[in-house]
C-alpha positions as MATLAB code, in Angstrom:
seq = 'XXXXXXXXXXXXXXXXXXXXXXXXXXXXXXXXXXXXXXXXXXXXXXXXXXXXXXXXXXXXXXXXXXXXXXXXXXXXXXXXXXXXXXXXXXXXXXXXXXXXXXXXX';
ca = [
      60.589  130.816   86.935;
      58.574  129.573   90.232;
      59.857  130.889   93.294;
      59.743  126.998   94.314;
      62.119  126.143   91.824;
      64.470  129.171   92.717;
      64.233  128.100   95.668;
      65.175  124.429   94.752;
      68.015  125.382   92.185;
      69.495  127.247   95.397;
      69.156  124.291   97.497;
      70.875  121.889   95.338;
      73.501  124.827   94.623;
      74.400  125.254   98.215;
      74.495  121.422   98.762;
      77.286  121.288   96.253;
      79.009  123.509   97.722;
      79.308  121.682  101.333;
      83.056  120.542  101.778;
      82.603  116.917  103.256;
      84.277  116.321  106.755;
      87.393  113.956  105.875;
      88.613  111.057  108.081;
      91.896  111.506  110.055;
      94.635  108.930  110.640;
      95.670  108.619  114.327;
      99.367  107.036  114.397;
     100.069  105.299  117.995;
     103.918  103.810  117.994;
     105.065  100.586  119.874;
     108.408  100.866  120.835;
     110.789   99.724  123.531;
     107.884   98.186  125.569;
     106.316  101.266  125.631;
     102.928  102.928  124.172;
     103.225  106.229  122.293;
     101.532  108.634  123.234;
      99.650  106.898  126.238;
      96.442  108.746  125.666;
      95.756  109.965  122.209;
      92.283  111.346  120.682;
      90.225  110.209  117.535;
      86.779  110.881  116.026;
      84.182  108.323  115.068;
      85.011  107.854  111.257;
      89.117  108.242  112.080;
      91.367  105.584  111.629;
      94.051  104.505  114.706;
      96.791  103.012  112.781;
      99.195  101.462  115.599;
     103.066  100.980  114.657;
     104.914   98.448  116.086;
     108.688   99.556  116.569;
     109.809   96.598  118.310;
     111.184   93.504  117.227;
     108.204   91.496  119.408;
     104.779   91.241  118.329;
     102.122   93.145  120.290;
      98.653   93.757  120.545;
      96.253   96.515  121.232;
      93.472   95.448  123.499;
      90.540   96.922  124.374;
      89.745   96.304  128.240;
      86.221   96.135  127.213;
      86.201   94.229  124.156;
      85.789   97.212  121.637;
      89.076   96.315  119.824;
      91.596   93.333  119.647;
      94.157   94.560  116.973;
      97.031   91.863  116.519;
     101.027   93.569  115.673;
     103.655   91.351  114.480;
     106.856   92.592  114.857;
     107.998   95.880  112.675;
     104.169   95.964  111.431;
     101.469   97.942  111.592;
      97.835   97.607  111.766;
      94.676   99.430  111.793;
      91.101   99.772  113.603;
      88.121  102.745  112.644;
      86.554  104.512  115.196;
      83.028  103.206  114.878;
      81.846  104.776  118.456;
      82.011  107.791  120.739;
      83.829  106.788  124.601;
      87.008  106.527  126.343;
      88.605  103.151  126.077;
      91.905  101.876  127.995;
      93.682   98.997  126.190;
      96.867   96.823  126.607;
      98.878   94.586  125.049;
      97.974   91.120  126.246;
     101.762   89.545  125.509;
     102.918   92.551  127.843;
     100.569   93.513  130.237;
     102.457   96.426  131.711;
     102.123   98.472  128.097;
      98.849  100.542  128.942;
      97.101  103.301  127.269;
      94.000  104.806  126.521;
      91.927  106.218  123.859;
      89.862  109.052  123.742;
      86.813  108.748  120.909;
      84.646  112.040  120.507;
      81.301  111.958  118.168;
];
């Protein structure tokens, strides 16, 4: 055997054997008015799955237009990290429910 095609068998070997990274799920809870926790962290690729407690729909907002995710009442919904940055949202039915959230590369 070629020492090129060693060399290729132990390429492909050691690619198999790379453990791909796998996708977290963030949970951020609505409840009583309130945003839980009020900054929480992701990674590009993770999913923030918001939970909606209360008995009022809600939304989470992006304050610059990254996200609008819509929550009827005792639902939950979802939105994947597609980009790095720090982004505060709200909910636009009650403006005093602020938080932010923290996505690294």
């Amino acid at each position: 055997m070629t020492p090129g095609r060693l060399l290729s068998i132990a390429a492909i070997m050691l690619a198999s054997m790379v453990v791909p990274a796998h996708a977290a799920t963030v949970q951020i809870t609505m409840e009583n008015l309130e945003i839980k926790p009020a900054e929480a962290s992701a990674k590009v690729g993770d999913t923030v799955e918001w939970i909606n407690k209360d008995v009022v729909a809600h939304t989470a907002t992006a304050n610059n237009g990254d996200f609008d995710v819509s929550l009827p009442a005792k639902k939950s919904a979802t939105f994947v990290v597609k980009k790095a940055g720090a982004v505060n949202y709200y909910c636009r039915f009650h403006p005093n429910m602020r938080a932010t959230l923290k996505m690294e590369p």
